[in-house]
Structure formats: structure tokens, C-alpha cells
C-alpha positions as CSV (number, residue, x, y, z in Angstrom):
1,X,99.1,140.3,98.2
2,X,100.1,137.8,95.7
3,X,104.0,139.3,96.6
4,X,103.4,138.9,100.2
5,X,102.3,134.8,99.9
6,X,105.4,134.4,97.7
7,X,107.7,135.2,100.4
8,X,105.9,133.5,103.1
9,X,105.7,130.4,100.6
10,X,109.2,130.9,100.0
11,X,110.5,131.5,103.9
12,X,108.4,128.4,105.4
13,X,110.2,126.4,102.2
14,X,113.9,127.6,103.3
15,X,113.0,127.1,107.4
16,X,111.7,123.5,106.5
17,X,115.0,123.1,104.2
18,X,117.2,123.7,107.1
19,X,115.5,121.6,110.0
20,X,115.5,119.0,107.3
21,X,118.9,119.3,106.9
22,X,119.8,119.5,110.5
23,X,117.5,116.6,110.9
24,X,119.7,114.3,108.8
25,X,123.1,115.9,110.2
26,X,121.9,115.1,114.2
27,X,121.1,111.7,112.6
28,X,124.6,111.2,111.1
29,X,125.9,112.9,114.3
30,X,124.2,110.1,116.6
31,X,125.5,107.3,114.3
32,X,129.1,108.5,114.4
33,X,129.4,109.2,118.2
34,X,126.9,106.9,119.4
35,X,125.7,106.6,123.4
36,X,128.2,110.1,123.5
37,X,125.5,111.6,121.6
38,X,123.8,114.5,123.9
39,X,120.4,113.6,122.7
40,X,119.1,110.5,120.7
41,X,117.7,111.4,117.2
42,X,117.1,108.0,116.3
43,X,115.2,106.5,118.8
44,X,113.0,110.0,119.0
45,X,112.6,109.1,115.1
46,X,111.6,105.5,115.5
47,X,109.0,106.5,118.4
48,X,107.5,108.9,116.1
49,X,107.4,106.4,113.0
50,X,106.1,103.7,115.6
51,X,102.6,106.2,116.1
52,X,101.9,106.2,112.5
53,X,102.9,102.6,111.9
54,X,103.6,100.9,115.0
55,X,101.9,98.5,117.2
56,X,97.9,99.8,117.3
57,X,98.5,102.0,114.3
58,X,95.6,102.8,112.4
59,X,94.8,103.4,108.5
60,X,94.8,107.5,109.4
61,X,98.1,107.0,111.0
62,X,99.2,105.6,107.6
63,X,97.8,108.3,105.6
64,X,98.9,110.9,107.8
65,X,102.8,109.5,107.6
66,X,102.1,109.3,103.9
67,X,101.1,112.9,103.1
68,X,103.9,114.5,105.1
69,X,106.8,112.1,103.2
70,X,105.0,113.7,100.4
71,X,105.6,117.4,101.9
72,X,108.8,116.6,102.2
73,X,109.5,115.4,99.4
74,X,107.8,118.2,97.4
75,X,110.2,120.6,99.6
76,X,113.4,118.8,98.1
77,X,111.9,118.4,94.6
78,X,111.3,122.0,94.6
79,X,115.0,123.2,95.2
């Protein structure tokens, strides 16, 4: 059991590496080509960063965008 929840642990840890890194390369992508971009990262990343902290953003909102920077951050620290 305790094999099993190692790999899971470990597989959810490598998936959430690589969408992070793809994250940050469709982000670099946008900045370097711009409007010629096929989708826009950037404004789909302020939109989501606007519900936890934008206009009529709450204190949960705050929390909530607070522990998942921690997630993430725990992913990277962990590598």
C-alpha cells in the first residue's frame, strides 16, 4: 500500500512538474510572438489571479491563491 501512494505521490509530482513547465514556456511563447500567439496565456493568467484578488475578491479568495502558490512551490522545492 505504502508502495502504491509513493508512485501515485510521485506521478501527480512529475504531471504537475510538466504543466508547470509548459505553463511558463506558453507564457514566454506569448511574450516573444505576441498578438501571433494562437492562444493568450497571459490574459487567461491575469483573469484567473483577478478571482482571487481582483475587484470583489474576498479573504477566501486570498487564502485559496495563497495555499496553491504554496503547492507549487512545495512541487519545485521538492525536485
Amino acid at each position: 500500500m505504502k508502495n502504491t501512494l509513493e508512485t501515485v505521490k510521485g506521478l501527480i509530482g512529475g504531471v504537475t512538474a510538466v504543466l508547470v513547465s509548459a505553463l511558463g514556456l506558453l507564457v514566454v511563447a506569448q511574450a516573444v510572438f505576441g498578438e501571433a500567439a494562437s492562444i493568450n496565456v497571459i490574459s487567461n493568467l491575469q483573469n484567473i489571479l483577478n478571482g482571487f484578488v481582483g475587484e470583489g475578491a474576498s479573504l477566501a479568495g486570498v487564502i485559496t491563491l495563497l495555499l496553491v502558490v504554496a503547492l507549487l512551490q512545495k512541487g519545485v522545492d521538492s525536485k
